[in-house]
N, C-alpha and C positions, 0 to 999 in steps of 0.2 A: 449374552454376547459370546460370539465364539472364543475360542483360544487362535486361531489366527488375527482374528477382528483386533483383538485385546492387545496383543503382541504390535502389530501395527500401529494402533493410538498411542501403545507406549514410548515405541520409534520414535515415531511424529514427534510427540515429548520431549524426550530426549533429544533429539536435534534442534529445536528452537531452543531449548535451555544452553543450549550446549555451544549456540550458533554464536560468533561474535557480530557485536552490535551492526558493522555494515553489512554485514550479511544477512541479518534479520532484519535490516531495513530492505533490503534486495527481498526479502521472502514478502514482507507486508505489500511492498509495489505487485510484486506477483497474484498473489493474494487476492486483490482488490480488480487487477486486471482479470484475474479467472473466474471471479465473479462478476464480472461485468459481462463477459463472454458468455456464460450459464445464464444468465441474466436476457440476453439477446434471442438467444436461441430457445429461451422458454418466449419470450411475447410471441415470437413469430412461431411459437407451436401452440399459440393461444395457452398457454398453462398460468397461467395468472399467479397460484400459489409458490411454484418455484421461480417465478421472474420474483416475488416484489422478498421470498427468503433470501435470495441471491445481491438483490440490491442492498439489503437490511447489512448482510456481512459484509458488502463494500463501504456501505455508510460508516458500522463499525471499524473498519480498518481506515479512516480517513479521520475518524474520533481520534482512534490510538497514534496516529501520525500528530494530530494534533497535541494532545497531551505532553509528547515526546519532545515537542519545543523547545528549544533552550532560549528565552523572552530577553534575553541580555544583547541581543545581536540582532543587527539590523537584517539580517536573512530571514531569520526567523520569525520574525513581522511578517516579513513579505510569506512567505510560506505559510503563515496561520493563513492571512487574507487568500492565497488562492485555496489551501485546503477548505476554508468556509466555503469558499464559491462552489468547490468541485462536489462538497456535500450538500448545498443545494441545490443542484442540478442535479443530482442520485435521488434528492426527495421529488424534486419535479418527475423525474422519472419513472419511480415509482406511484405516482399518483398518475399520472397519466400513461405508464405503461406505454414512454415516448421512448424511441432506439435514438433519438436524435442526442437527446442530452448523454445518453450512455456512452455514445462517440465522443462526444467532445470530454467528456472526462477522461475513457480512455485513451484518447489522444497526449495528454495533457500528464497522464500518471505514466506512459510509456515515454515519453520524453523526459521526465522527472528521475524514471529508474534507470535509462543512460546516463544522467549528469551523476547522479551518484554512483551511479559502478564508478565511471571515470575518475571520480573524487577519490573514491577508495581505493582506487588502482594507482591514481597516484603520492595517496596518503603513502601507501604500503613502499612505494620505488621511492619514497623518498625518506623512509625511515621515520615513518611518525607515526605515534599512534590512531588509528581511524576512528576510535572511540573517540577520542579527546577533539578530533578534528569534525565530527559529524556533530555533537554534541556544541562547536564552537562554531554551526552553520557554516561547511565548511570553509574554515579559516586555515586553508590547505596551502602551505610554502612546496616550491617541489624545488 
């Protein structure tokens, strides 16, 4: 690995450690949309191998959405059951090497990382923690 390479990874690193929790919820949405995008543009280059790695880390970033739940609040139900849906439709996708379902997730995950910017935006103008309130599906007073 180069000394640029290396220096970069560790960047990368360091900013998601370093990131507060909405803002790394903002990177996982990003995340999962850029591979969905790499994901599209390999099927339609016929590249089969980087379409279904590409899905594999969006499936993973819809995991880690998942896990992230806080199961005490009625949002977060709702949120597990579309995140299942949105990662079945990433497996159909990848099995079938369909752009259709890739649309409708990414549809669905770019509508999702607006309602949270705006949640955080307004956690922050309203002097509340965004952690506590992300974590509380937001249960965001402004």
């Amino acid at each position: 690995m180069s000394i640029n390479v290396q220096a970069y990874d560790n960047y990368k690193r360091a900013t998601v450690e370093t990131a507060a929790p909405g803002k790394l919820l903002l990177m996982l949405y990003d995340g999962a949309i850029k591979n969905i995008d790499n994901a599209k543009k390999a099927i339609n280059s016929k590249d089969m191998n980087t379409a279904h790695e590409q899905i594999i880390k969006a499936q993973d970033i819809i995991l880690e959405l998942i896990a992230t739940l806080n199961m005490d609040y009625a949002i977060a139900k709702n949120l597990f059951s579309l995140y299942e849906y949105l990662h079945y439709q990433l497996v159909q996708a990848n099995l079938n090497k369909d752009i259709k379902p890739l649309d409708e997730v990414k549809g669905f995950l770019v509508e999702l990382r607006e309602t949270w910017e705006a949640a955080i935006k307004k956690a922050g103008s309203a002097r509340v923690n965004p952690a506590v309130s992300l974590n509380q599906g937001l249960n965001v007073r402004g």
